[in-house]
Backbone as ProteinMPNN parsed JSONL, in Angstrom:
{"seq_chain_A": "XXXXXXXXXXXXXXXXXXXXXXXXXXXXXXXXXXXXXXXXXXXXXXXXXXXXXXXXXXXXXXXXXXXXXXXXXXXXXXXXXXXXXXXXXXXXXXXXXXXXXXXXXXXXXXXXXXXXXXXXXXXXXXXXXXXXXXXXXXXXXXXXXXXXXXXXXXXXXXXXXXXXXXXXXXXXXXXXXXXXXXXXXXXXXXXXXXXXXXXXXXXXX", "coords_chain_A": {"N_chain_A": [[10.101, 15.809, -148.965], [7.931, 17.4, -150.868], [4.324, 18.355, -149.741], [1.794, 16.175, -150.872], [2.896, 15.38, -153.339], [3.848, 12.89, -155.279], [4.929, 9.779, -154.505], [8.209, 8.565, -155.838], [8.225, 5.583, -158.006], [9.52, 2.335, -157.449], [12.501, 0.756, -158.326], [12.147, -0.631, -160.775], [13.331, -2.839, -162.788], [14.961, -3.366, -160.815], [13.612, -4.845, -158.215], [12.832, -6.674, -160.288], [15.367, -8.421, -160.544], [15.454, -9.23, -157.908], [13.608, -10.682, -157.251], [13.738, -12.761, -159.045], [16.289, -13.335, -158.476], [15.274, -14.574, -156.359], [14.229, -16.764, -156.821], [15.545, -18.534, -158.474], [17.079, -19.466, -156.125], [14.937, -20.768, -154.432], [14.604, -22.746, -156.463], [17.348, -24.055, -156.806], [17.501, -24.987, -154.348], [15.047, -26.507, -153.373], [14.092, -28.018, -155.692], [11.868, -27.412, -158.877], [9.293, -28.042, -159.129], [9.04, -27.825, -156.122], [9.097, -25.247, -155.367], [7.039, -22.467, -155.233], [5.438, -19.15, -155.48], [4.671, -17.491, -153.271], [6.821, -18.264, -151.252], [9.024, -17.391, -153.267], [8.757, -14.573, -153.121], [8.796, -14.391, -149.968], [11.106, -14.486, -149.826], [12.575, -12.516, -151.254], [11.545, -10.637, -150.11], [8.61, -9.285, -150.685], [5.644, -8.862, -151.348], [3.044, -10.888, -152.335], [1.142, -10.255, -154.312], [3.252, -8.449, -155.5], [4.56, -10.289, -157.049], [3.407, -11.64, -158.276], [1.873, -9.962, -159.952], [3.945, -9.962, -161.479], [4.485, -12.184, -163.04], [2.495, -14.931, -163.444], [2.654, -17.066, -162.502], [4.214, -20.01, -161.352], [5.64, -21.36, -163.031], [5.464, -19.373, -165.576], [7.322, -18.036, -164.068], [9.866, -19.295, -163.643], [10.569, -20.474, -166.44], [11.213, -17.756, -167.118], [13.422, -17.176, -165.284], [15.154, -19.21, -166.983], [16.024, -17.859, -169.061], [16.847, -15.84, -167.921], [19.474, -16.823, -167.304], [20.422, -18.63, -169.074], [21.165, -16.76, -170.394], [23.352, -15.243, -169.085], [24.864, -17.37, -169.222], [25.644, -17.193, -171.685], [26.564, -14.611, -172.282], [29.009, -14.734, -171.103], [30.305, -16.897, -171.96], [31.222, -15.988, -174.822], [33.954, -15.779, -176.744], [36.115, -13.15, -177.549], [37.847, -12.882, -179.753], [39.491, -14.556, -182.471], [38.281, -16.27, -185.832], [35.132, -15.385, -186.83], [33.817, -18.46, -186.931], [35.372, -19.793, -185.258], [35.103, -17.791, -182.802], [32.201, -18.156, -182.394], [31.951, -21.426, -182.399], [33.297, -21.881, -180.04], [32.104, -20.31, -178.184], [29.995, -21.964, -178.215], [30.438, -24.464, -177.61], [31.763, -24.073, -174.715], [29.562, -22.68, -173.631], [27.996, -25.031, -173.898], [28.623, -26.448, -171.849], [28.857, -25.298, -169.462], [26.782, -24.915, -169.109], [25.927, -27.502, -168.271], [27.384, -27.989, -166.209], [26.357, -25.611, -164.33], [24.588, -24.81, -161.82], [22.208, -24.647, -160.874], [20.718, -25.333, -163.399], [21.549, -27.847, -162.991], [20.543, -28.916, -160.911], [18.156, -29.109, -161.982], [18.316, -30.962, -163.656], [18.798, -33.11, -161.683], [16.149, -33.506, -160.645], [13.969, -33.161, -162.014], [13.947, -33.663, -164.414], [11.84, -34.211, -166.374], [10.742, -32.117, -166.514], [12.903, -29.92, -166.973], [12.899, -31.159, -169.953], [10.667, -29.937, -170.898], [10.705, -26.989, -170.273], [13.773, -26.136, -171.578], [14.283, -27.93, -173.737], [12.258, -29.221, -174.83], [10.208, -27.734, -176.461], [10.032, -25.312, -178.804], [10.833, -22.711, -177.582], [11.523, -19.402, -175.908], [14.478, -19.57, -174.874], [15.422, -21.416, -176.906], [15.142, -19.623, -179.148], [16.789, -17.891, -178.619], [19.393, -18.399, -178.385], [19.109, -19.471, -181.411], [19.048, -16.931, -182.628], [21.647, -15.629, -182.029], [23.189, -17.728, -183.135], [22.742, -17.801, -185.745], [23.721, -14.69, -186.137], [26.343, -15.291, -185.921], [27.039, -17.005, -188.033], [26.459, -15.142, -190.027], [28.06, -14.048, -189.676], [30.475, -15.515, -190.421], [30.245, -16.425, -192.9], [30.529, -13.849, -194.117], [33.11, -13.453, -193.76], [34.467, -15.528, -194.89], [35.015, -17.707, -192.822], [32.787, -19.515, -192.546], [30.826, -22.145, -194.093], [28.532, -21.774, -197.396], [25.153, -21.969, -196.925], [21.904, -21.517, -195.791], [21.089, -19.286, -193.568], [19.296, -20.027, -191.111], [19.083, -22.378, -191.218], [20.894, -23.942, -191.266], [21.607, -23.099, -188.33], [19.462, -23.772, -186.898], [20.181, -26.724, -186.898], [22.81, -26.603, -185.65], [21.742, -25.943, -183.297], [20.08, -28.237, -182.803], [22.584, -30.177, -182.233], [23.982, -29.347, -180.191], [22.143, -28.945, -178.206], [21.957, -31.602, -177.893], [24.228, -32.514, -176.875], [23.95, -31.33, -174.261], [22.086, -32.327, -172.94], [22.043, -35.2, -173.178], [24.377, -36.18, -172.696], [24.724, -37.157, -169.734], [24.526, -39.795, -170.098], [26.089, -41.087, -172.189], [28.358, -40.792, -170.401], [30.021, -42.72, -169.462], [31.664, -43.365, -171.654], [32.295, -40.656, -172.703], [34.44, -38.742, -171.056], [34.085, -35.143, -169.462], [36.294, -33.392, -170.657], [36.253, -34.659, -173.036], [33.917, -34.999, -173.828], [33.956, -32.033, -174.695], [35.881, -31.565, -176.298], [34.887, -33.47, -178.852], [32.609, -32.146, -179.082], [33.2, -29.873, -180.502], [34.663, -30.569, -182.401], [32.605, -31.389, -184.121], [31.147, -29.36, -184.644], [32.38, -27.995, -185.781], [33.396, -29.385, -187.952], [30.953, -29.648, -189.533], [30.088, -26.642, -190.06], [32.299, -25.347, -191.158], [33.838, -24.364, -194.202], [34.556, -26.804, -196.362], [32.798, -27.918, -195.887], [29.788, -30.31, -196.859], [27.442, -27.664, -198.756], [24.019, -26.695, -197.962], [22.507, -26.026, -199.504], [20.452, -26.662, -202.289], [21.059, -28.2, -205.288]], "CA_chain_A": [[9.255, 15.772, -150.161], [6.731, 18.132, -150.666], [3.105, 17.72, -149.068], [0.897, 16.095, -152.288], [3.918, 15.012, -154.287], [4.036, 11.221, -155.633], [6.797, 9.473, -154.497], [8.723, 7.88, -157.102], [7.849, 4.215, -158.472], [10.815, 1.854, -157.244], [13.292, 0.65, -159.492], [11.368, -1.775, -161.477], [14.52, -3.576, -162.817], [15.823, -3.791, -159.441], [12.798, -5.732, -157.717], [12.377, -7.404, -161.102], [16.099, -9.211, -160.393], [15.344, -9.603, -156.408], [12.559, -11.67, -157.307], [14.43, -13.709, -159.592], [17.721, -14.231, -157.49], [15.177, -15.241, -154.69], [13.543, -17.882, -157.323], [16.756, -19.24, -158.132], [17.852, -19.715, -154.937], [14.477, -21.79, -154.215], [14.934, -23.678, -157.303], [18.386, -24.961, -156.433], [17.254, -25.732, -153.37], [14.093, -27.312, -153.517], [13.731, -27.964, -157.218], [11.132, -26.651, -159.595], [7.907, -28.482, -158.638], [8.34, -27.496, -154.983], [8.771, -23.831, -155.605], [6.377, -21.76, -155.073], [5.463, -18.174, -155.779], [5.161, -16.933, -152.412], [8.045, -18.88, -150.907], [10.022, -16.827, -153.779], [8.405, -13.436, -152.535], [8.974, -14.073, -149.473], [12.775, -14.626, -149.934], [12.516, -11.509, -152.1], [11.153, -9.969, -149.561], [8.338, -8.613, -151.607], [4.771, -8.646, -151.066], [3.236, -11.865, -153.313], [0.692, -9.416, -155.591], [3.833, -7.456, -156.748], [5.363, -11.294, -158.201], [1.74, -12.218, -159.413], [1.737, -8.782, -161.348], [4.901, -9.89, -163.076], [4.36, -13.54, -163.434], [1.164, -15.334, -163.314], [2.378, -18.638, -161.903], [5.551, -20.478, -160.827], [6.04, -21.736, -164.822], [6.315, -18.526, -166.412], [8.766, -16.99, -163.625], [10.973, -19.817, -163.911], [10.984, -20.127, -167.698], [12.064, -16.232, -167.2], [14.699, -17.47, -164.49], [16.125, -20.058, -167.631], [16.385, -17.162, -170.331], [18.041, -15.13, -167.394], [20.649, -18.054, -166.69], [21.145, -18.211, -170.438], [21.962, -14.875, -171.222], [24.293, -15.224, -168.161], [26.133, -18.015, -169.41], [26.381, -17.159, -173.029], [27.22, -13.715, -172.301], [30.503, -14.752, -170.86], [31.176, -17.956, -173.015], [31.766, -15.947, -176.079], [35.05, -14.827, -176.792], [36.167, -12.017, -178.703], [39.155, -13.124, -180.569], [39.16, -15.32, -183.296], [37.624, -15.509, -186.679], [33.786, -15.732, -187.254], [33.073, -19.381, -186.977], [36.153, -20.131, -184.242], [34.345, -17.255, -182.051], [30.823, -19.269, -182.746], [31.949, -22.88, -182.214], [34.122, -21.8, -178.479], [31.429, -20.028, -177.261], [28.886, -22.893, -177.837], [31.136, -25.8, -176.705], [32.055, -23.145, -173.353], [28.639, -22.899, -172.707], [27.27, -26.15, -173.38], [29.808, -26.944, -171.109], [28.828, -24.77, -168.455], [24.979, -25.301, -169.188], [25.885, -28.876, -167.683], [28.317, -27.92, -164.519], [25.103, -24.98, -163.826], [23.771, -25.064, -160.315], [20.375, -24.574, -161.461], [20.202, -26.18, -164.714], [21.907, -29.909, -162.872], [19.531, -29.033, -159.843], [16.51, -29.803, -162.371], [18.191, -32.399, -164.333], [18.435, -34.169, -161.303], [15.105, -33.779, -159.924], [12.746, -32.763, -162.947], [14.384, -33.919, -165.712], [10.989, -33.85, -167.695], [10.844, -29.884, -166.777], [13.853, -29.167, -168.031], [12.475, -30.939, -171.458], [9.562, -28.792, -171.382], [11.329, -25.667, -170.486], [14.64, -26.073, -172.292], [14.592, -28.52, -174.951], [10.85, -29.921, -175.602], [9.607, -26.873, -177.769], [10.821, -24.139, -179.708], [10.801, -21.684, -176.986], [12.691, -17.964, -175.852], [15.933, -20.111, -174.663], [15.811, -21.661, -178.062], [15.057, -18.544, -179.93], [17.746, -16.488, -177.759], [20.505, -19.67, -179.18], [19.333, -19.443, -182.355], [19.71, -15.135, -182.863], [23.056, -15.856, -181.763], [23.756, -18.698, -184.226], [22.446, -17.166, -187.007], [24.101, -13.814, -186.271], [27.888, -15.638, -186.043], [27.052, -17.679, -189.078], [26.257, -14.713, -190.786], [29.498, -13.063, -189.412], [31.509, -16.064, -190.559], [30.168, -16.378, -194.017], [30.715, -12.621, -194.673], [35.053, -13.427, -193.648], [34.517, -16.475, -195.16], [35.09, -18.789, -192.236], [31.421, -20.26, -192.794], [30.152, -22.236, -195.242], [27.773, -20.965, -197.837], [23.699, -22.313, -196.492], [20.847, -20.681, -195.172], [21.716, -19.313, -191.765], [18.392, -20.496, -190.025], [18.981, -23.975, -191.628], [22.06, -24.045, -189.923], [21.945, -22.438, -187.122], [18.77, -24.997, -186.114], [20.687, -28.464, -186.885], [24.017, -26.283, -184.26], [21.06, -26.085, -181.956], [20.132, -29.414, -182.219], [23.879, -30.697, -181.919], [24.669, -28.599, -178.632], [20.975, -29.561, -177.075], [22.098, -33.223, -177.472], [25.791, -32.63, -175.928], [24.029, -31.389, -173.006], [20.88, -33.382, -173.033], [22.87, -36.739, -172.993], [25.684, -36.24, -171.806], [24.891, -38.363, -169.092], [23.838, -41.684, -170.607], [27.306, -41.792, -172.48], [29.32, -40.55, -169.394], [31.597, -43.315, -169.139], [32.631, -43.055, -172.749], [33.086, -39.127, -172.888], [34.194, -37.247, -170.361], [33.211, -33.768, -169.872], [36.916, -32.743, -171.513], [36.12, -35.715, -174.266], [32.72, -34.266, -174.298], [34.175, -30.978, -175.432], [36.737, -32.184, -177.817], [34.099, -34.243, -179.972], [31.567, -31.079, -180.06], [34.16, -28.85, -181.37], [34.962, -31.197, -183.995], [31.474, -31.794, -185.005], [30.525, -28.079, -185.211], [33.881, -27.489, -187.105], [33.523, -30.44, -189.478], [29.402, -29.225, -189.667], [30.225, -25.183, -190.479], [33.973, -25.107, -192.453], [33.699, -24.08, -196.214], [34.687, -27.572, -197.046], [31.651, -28.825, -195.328], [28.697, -29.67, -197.883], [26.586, -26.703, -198.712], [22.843, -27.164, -197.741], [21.582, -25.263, -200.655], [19.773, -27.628, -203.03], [21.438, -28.098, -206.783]], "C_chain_A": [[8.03, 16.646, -149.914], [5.353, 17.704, -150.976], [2.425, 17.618, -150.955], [1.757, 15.389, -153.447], [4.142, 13.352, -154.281], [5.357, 10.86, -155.169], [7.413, 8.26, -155.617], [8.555, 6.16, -157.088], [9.711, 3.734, -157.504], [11.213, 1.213, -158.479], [12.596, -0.786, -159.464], [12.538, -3.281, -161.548], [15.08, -4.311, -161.421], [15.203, -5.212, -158.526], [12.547, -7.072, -158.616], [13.612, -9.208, -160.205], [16.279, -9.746, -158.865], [14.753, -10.759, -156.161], [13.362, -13.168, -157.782], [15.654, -14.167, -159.334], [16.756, -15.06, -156.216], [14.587, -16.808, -155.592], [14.646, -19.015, -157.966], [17.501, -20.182, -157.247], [16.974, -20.868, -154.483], [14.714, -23.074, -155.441], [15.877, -24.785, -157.036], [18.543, -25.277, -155.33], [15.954, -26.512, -153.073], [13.42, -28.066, -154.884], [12.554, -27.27, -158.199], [9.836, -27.238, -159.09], [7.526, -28.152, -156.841], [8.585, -25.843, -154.384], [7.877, -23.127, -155.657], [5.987, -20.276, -154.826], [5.332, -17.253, -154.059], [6.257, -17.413, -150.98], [8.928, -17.763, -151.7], [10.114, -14.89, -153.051], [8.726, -13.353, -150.972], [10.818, -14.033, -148.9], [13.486, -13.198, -150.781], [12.406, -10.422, -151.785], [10.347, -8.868, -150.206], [6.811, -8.89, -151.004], [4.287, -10.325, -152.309], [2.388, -11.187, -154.147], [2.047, -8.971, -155.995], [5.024, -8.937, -157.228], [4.235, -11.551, -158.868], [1.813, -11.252, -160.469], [2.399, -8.945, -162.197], [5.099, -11.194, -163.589], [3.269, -13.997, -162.973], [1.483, -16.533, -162.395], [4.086, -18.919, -161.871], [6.299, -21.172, -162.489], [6.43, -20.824, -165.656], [7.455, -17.773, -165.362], [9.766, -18.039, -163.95], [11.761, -19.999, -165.62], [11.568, -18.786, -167.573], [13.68, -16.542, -166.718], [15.874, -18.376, -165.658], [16.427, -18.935, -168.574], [17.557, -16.424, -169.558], [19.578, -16.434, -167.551], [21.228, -18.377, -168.209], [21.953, -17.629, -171.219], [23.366, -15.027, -170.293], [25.706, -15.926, -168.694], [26.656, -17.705, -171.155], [26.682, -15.791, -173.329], [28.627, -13.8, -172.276], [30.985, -15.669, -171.118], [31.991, -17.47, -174.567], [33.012, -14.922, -176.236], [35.467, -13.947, -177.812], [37.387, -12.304, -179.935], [39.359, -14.576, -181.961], [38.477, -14.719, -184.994], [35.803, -16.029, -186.53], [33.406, -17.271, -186.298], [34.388, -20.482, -185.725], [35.395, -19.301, -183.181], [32.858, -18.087, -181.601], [31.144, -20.417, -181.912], [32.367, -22.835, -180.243], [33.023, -21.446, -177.987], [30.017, -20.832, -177.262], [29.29, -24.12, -176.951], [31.623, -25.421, -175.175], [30.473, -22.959, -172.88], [27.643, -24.068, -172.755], [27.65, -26.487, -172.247], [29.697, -26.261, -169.536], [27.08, -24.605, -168.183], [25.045, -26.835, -167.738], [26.432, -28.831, -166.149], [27.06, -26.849, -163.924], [24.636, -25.513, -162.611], [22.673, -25.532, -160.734], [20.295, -25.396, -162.383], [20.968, -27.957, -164.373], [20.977, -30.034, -161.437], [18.469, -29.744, -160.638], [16.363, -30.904, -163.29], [18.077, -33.478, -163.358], [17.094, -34.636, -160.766], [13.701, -33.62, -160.675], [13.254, -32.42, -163.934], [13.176, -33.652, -167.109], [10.434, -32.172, -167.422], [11.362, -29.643, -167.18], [13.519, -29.428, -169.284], [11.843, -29.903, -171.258], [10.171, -27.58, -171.415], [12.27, -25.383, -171.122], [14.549, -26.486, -173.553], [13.324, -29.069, -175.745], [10.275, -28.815, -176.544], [10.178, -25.677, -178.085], [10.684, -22.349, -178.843], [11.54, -20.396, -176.746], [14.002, -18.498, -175.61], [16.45, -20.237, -175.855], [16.182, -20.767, -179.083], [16.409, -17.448, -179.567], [18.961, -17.544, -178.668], [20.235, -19.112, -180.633], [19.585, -17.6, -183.238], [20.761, -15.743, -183.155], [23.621, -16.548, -182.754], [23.755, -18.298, -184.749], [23.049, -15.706, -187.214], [25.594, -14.42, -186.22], [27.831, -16.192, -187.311], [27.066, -16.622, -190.128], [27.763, -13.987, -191.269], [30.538, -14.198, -190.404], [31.434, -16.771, -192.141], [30.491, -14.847, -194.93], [32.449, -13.099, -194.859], [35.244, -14.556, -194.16], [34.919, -18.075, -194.353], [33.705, -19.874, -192.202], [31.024, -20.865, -194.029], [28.833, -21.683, -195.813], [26.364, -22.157, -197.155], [23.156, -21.207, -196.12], [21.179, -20.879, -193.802], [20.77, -19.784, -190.879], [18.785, -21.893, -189.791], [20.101, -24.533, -190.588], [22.744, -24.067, -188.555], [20.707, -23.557, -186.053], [19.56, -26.09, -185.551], [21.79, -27.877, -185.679], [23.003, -26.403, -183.013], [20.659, -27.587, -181.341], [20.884, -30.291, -181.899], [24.018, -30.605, -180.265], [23.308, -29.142, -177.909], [21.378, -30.659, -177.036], [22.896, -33.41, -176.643], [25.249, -32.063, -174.545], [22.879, -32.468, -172.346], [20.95, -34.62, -172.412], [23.692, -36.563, -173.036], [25.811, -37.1, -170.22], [25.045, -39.888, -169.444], [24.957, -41.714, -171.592], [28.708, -40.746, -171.448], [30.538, -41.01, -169.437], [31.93, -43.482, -170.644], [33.363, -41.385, -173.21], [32.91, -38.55, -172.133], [34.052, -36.19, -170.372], [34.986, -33.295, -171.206], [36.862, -33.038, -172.722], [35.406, -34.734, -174.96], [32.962, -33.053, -174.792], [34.976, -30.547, -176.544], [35.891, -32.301, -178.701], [33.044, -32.847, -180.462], [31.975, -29.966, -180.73], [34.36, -29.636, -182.658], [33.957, -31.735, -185.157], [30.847, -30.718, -185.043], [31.501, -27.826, -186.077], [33.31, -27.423, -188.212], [31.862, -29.456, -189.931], [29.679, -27.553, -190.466], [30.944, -25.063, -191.423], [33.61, -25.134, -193.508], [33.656, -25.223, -196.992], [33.476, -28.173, -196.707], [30.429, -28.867, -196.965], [27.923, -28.75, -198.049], [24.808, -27.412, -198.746], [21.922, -26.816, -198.833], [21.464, -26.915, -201.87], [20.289, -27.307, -204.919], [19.857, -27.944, -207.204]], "O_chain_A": [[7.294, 16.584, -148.93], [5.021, 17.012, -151.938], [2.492, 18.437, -151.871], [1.185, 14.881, -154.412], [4.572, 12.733, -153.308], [6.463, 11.375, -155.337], [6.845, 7.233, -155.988], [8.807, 5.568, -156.038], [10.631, 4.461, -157.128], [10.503, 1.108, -159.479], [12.503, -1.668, -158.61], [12.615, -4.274, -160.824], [15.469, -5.452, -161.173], [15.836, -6.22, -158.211], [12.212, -8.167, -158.166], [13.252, -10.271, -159.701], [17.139, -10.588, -158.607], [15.028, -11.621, -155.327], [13.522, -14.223, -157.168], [16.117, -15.2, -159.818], [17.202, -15.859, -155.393], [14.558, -17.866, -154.964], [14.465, -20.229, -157.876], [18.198, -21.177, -157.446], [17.543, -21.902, -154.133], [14.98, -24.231, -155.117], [15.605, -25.985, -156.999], [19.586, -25.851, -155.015], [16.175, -27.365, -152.213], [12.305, -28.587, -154.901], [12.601, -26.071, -157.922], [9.303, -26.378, -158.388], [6.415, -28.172, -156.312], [8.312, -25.407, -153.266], [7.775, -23.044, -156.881], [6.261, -20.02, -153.653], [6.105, -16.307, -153.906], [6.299, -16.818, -149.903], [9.64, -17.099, -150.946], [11.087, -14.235, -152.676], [8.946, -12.205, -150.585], [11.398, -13.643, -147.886], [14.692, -12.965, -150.861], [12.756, -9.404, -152.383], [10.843, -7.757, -150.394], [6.931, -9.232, -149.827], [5.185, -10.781, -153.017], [2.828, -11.447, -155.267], [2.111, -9.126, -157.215], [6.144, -8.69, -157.673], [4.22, -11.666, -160.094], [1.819, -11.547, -161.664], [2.208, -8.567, -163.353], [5.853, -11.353, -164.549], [2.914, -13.461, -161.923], [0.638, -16.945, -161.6], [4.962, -18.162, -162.289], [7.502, -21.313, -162.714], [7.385, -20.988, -166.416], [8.333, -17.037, -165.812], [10.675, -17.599, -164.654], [12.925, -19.784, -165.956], [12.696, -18.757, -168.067], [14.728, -16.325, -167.327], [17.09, -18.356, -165.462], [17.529, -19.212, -169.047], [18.706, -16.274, -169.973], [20.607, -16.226, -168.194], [22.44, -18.353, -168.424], [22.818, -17.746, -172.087], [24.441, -14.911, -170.88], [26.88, -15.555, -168.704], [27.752, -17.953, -171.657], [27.053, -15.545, -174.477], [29.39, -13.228, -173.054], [32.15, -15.788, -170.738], [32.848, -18.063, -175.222], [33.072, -13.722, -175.968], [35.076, -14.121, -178.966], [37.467, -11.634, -180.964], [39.126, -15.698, -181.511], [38.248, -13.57, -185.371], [35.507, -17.133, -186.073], [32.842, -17.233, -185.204], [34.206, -21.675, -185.481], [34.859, -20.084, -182.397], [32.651, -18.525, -180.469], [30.682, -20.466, -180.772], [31.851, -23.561, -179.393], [32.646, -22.258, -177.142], [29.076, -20.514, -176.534], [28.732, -24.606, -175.967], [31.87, -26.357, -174.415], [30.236, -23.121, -171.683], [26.7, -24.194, -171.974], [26.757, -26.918, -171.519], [30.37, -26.674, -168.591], [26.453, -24.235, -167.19], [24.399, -26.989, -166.701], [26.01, -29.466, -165.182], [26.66, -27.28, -162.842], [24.318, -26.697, -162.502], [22.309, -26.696, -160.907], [19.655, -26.409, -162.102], [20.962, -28.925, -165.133], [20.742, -31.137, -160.943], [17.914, -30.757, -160.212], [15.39, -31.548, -163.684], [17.538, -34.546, -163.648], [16.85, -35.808, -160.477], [12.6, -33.854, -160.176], [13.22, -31.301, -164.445], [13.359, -33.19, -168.235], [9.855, -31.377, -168.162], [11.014, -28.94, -168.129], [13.616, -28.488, -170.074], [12.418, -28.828, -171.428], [10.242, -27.005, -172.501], [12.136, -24.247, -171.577], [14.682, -25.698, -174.489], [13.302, -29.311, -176.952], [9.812, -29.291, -177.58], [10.924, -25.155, -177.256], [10.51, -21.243, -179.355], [12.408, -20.271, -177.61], [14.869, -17.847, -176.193], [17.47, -19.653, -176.22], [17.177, -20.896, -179.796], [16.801, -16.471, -180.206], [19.266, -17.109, -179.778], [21.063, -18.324, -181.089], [20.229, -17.357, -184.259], [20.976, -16.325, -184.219], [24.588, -16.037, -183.319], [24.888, -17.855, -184.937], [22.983, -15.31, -188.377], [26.253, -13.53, -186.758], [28.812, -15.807, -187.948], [27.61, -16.948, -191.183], [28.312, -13.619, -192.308], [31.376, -13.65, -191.12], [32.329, -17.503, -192.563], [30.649, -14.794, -196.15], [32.975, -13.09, -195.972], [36.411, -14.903, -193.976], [35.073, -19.167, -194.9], [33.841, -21.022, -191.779], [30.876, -20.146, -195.017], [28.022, -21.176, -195.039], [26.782, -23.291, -196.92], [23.701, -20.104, -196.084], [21.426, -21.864, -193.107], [21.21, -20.032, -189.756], [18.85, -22.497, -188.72], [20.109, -25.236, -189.578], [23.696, -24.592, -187.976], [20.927, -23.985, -184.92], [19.698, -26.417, -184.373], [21.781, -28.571, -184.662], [23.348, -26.865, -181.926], [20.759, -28.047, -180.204], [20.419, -31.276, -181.325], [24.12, -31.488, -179.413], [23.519, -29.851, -176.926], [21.24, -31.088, -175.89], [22.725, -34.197, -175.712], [26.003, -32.258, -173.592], [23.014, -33.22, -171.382], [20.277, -35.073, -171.487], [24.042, -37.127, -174.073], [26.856, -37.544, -169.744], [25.675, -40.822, -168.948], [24.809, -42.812, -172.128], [29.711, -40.197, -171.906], [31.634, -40.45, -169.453], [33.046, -44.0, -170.609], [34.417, -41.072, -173.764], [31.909, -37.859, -171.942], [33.789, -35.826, -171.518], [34.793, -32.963, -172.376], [37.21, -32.248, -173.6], [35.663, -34.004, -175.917], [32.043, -32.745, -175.55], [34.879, -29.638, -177.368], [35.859, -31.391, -179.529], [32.741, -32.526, -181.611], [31.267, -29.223, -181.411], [34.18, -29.198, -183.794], [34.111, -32.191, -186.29], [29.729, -30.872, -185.535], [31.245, -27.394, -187.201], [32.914, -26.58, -189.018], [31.973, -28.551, -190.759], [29.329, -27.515, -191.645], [30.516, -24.719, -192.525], [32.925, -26.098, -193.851], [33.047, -25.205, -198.062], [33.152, -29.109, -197.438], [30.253, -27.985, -197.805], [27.204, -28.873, -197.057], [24.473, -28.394, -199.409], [20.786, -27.262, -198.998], [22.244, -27.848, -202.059], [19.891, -26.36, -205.597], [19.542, -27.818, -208.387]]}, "name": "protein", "num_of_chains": 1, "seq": "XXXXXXXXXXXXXXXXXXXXXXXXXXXXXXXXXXXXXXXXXXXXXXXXXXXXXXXXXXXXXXXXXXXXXXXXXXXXXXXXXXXXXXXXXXXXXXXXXXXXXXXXXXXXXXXXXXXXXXXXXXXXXXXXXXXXXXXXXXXXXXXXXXXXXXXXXXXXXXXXXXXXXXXXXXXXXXXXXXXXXXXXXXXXXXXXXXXXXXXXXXXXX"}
């Protein structure tokens, strides 16, 4: 390299996901409250200013770590084949379903169950918002081919969110009545019955 010449930034991306496989890794092994930002750096092998620069505190990297783990699983729950609102329903009941078997996400139900509210299910956060895109973009798909009933796609696409947050939510505390295959029977048949054309329309006479 010639004398005076900057040497190139490192791959941003790259360090970004180093960080966040190493915060992972403490997560599901020590849980979320005994995680700590340079514990993750140093598993990251990173310096702990360059995780401070990209997260302030051990709350917003991990909220980051749940949107990643999100995207992860509902990237490869949704299948391509089908129509509209069969595509939709599989790839929510496939990744509730794999929300629950999750390393990470049954690491913090068992040990900081009221984190996971806060970060998953207690407020209307990027997890939620990333779910509901998604909803609202299949609903839209499956009212265009007509596999959807006619409503407002937010309206809709909320109450699917608040269905699937319950099926994973509680899914313990009725265990011994539905097992996980039960458990995936019944939420197929209550997004069905909930979406299908015959279903009532939400729109107001």
């Amino acid at each position: 390299m010639p004398t005076g010449t900057v040497p190139p930034d490192p791959d941003t991306g790259s360090v970004d996901r180093s960080i966040l496989d190493a915060a992972r890794d403490c997560v599901a092994e020590f849980g979320v409250r005994r995680t700590t930002l340079a514990e993750v750096a140093r598993r990251a092998r990173v310096s702990r200013p360059t995780v401070y620069r990209r997260w302030p505190d051990s709350g917003a990297l991990i909220g980051e770590l749940l949107v990643r783990e999100l995207h992860t699983i509902i990237a490869a729950a949704m299948p391509a084949a089908g129509n509209a609102r069969t595509r939709l329903i599989t790839g929510v009941v496939t990744g509730a379903a794999q929300v629950r078997s999750n390393p990470l996400f049954g690491k913090i139900f068992r040990t900081d169950t009221d984190l996971m509210l806060t970060y998953v299910f207690g407020r209307l956060g990027r997890n939620q918002r990333v779910l509901l895109e998604l909803f609202v973009t299949g609903i839209r798909e499956g009212q265009a081919d007509g596999s959807v009933r006619p409503g407002d796609p937010g309206q809709l696409a909320a109450m699917m969110l608040l269905i699937a947050q319950s099926a994973v939510q509680s899914a313990a505390t009725v265990a011994e009545l539905l097992d996980e295959p039960a458990m995936d029977t019944e939420l197929r048949y209550a997004l069905d019955a909930y979406l299908a054309p015959g279903a009532p329309s939400s729109r107001k006479e």
